[in-house]
N, C-alpha and C positions, 0 to 999 in steps of 0.2 A: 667160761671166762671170756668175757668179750676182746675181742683182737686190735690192736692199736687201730687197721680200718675201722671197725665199727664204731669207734670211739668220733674219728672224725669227717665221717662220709654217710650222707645217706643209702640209703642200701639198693637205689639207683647204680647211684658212683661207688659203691660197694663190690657191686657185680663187674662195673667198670675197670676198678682197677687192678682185681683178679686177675682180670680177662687180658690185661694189657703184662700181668706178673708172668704169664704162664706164655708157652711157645712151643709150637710145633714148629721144625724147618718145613717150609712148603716144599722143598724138592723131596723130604720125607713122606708127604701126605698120600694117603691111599696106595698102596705098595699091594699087587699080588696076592691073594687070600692063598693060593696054593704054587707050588715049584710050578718051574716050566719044566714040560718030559722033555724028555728026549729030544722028540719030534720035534718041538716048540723051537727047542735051541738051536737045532742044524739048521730051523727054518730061517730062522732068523738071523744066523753068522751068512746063510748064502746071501739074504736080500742084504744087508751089511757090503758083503763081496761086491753086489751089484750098482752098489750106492757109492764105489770108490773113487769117483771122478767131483764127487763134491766135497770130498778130502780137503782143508784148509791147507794141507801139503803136500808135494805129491807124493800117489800113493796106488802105485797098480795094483790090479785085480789078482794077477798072477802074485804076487809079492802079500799079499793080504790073506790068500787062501790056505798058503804054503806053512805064513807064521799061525795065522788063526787056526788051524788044525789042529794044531798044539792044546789049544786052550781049549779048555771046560766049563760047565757051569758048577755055578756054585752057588750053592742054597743059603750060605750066611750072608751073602749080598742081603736079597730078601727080608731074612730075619731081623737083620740087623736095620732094614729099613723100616721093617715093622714095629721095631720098640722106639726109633724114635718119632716113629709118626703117635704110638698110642700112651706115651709116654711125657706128656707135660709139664714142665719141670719151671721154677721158679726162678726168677731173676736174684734172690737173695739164696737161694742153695748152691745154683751154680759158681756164683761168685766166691761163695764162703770156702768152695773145693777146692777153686783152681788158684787162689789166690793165697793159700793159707802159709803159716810161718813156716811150714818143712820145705815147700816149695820156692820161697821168698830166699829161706837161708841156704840150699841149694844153687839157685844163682848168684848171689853171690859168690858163693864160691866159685863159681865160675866162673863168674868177672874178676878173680882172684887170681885164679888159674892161667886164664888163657888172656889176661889185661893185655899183652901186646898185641897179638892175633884179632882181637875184638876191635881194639883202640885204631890198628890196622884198616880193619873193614870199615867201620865210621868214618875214620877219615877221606876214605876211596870213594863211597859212597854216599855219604850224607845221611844217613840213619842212624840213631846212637843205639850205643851197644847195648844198652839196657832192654828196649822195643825188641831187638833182635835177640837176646837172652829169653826176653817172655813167651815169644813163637815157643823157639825152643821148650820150653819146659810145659806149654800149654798144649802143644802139637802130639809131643810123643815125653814126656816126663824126663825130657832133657834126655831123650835116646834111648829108652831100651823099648819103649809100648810103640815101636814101627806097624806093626801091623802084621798077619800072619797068614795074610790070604796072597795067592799066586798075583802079581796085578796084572797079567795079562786076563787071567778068568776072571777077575772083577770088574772088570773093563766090559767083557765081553760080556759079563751080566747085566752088569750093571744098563749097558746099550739094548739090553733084550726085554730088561725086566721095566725100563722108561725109555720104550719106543718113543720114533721122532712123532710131531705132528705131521699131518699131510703137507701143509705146507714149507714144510724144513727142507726145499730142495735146493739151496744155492751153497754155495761154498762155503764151507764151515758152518752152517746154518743152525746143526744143531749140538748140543754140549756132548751130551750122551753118545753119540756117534763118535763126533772127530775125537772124543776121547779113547774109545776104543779102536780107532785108528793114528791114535798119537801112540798107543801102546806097541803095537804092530811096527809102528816106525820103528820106534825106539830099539827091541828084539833088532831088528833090519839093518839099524845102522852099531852096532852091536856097540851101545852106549851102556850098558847094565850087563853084571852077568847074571845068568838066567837061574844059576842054582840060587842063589839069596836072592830074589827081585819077588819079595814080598810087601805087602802095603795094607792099605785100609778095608773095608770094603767097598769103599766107592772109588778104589784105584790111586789113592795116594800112597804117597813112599818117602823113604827115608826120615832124615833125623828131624823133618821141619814140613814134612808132607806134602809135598808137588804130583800134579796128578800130571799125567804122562808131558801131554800136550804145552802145560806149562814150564816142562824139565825141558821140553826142546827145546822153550825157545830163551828160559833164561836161566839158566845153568851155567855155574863159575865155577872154571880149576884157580881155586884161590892158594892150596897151597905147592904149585905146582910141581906134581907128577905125571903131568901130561892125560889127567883123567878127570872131569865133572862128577865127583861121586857123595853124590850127599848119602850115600847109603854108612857109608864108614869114616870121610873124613868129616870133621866137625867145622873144621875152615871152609870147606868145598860147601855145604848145609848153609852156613853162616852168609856166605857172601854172596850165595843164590838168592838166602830171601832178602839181604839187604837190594840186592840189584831187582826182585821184584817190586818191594816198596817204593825204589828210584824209579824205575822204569813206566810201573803202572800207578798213576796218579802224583809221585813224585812228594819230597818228603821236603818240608819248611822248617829247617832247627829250630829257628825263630818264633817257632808257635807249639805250645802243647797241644795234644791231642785232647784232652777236657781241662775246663777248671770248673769246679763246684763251684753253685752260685746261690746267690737267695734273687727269687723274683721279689721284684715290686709288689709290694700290697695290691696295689692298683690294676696291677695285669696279671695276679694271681687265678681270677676264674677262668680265664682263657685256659689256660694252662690246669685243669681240672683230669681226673683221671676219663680216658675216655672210652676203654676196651683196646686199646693200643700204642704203642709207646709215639712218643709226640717228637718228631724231628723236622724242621724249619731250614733248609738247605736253602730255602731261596729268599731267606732272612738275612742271609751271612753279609757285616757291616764290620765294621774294623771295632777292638775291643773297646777302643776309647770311647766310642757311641753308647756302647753296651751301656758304659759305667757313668756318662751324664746324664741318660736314660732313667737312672738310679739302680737298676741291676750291683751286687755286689759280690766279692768272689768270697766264700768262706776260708776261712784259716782251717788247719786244722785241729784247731779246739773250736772250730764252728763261730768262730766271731766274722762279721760280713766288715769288708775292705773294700777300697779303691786299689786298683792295680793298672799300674800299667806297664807296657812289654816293647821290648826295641820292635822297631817295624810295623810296629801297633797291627798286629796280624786280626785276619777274617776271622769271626767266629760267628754262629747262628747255636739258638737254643735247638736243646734233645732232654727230655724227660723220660726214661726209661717208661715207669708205670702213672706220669702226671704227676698230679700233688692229691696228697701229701707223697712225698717221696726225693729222692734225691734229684738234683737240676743241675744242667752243664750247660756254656757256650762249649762248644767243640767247634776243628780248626779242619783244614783242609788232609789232615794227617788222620781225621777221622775216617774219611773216605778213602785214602789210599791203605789202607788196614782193611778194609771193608771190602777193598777188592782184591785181597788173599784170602778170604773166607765172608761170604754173604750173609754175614750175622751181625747185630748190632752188637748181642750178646757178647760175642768174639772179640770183638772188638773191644769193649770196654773191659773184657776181663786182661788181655792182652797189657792194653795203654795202664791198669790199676794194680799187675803184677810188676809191669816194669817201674813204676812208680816207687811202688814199696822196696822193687830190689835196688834202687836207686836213695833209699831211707828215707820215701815219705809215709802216710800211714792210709788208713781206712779212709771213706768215705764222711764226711762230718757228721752228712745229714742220716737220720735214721732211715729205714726200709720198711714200708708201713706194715708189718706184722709183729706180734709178740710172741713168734716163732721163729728164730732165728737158723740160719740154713748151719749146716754139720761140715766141719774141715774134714780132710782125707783122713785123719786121725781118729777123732769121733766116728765115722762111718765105719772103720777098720773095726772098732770097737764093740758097735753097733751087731756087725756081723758075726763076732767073733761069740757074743752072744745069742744070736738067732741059731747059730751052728751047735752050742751046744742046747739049746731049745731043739734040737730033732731036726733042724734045716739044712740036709748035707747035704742039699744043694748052695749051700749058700758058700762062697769063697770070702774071706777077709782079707780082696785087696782096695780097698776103700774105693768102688766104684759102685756108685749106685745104681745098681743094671734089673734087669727083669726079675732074677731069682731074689733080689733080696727084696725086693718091694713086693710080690710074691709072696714072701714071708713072714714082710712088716704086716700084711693086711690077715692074714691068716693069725696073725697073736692078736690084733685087734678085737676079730671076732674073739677068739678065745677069751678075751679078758671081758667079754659081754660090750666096747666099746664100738663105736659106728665103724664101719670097713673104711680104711683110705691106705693111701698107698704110698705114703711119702711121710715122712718124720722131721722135725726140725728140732731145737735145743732142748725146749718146752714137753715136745712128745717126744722125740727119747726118753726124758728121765719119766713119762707116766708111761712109758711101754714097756718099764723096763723093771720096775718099781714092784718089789715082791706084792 
């Protein structure tokens, strides 16, 4: 069956905007083919020790050697870098996960719940609570998937296993470093306690995921106890990332983070898929231009409009995977999103769940596959199936992780079909299909 791409792309721009659908994180790429021993590790927490004076805070050597003893390595850093580097995943599956109706109607309730505490924070800060709700639930499933690795040992892997460059020697220089000396801080100035100070494995924590160096520097006791603890209060989590959002890059009420649009006929090949998604930052013109321009924003039953907004706010075009495919102006609130987590991906899933828990809906425009990506629900389903298929490796908490795509490829061959590693609407029900 031919795939809505092939339907409207040559197999040029076929390959193109595969190539722009799919994503590796680059700070995931090439991880480690084996542990660091022993050896490796002590070698590397000393030169760490000796590297203390380009600390972005201060941070002796004596004070560094004392907490860093403590910590270990740890091998799921690694692994865990290694499925996402070998693991490319689609722009319409990730979104269909993170964005699906259990998780929509979950916040809500929580903007239900906690409406004064939230309503609070928005006002303080200038971020609406809906943005800060979607963190939430995208980060850690509105607080209980924190993470289960020590974050000092993830820190200290994490620095081991993406050494600095040679030339990372000035102050703060490099990420990987001052982060496993933001962790050591942290222990130091005894801001966390040490029996729950569990995180990701790239050293994030708590209910909304601050990796060390970021808790230090913007960390809110929002419901005052006299303690910054986004580990257990929801308020303290809440007001931290809203004052990240204000703080780093700064948040325009005045402007959405996207509006769906339809290009011009006329400037539609520019905008072609190209093997990478298409973002114009040094386009950004006030919306009004956009729309004399003839740019228009879709409704969403997908009817193109004229709109205009108080402030007539910045916006520049971003094309996820080009055309055919979905199109946005995005606003300056795109980028400060963007610098709590370096993903476009993140970003739009973030701005499209708070959308919806806000009561708007899906995207208008289609996503050029006739394979549509699986809600947490269908994959729970999915799995639940592969397990009694003989896969007990396989867990049904709807995360599509190593073992179950493992499994999906191993029933492929079994049914005599091509090996792949990934399912969507379409291939579930033929993988599944007595």
């Amino acid at each position: 069956m031919p795939t809505r791409l092939s339907l409207f792309l040559s197999p040029c721009l076929l390959a193109a905007a595969l190539a722009a659908a799919l994503s590796i994180p680059a700070w995931a790429q090439s991880p480690p083919e084996q542990p660091l021993t022993p050896e490796q590790f002590s070698a590397c927490v000393q030169s760490l020790a000796e590297q203390t004076s380009t600390a972005g805070r201060p941070l002796s050597r004596a004070d560094f050697e004392r907490i860093a003893a403590t910590g270990k390595y740890d091998d799921r850093v690694r692994q865990s870098m290694q499925v996402a580097a070998g693991e490319p995943t689609f722009w319409w599956d990730e979104l269909a996960a993170t964005t699906d109706e259990d998780r929509v109607r979950e916040g809500r309730a929580i903007l239900a719940r906690e409406a004064q505490t939230l309503q609070k924070i928005e006002s303080q800060f200038g971020v609406p609570k809906e943005i800060v709700v979607a963190i939430y639930g995208i980060e850690t499933n509105f607080g209980p998937a924190q993470g289960k690795i020590p974050v000092l040992d993830a820190a200290l892997s994490y620095a081991c296993l993406r050494p600095c460059p040679t030339s990372a020697t000035g102050t703060g220089s490099c990420v990987a470093r001052e982060r496993a000396y933001a962790a050591v801080r942290v222990l130091r100035d005894k801001r966390v306690r040490t029996d729950n100070w569990q995180g990701s494995w790239a050293a994030a924590f708590g209910r909304t995921q601050f990796v060390p160096d970021s808790f230090e520097q913007l960390a809110v006791d929002f419901d005052g106890d006299g303690v910054a603890d986004i580990i257990n209060s929801e308020a303290d989590a809440w007001a931290t990332t809203a004052n990240h959002l204000k703080q780093r890059g700064g948040w325009d009420l005045n402007a959405p983070v996207y509006l769906e649009v339809a290009v011009p006929q006329a400037q539609q090949a520019e905008f072609a898929a190209s093997g990478k998604s298409i973002r114009l930052a040094d386009r950004a013109r006030p919306l009004s231009q956009w729309m004399a321009q003839g740019w228009r924003v879709l409704t969403a039953e997908g009817q193109p409009v004229t709109l205009q907004l108080d402030n007539d706010p910045q916006m520049y075009p971003f094309l996820p995977v080009g055309l055919p495919g979905p199109a946005f102006l995005v606003s300056r609130n795109f980028e400060t999103i963007l610098r709590y987590n370096r993903s476009e991906r993140y970003v739009m899933e973030v701005a499209l769940l708070a959308h919806k828990i806000a009561g708007g809906r899906d995207f208008a425009t289609a996503w050029p596959t006739d394979d549509p990506g699986l809600t947490r629900a269908q994959v729970r389903e999915l799995q639940a199936w592969l397990a009694q298929r003989g896969h007990a490796q396989v867990t049904p908490d709807g995360v599509m992780g190593r073992n179950t795509r493992d499994a999906i490829e191993q029933e492929f061959v079994a049914k005599g079909l091509p090996p792949q590693r990934r399912v969507g609407q379409r291939t579930m029900r033929l993988l599944m299909q007595p």
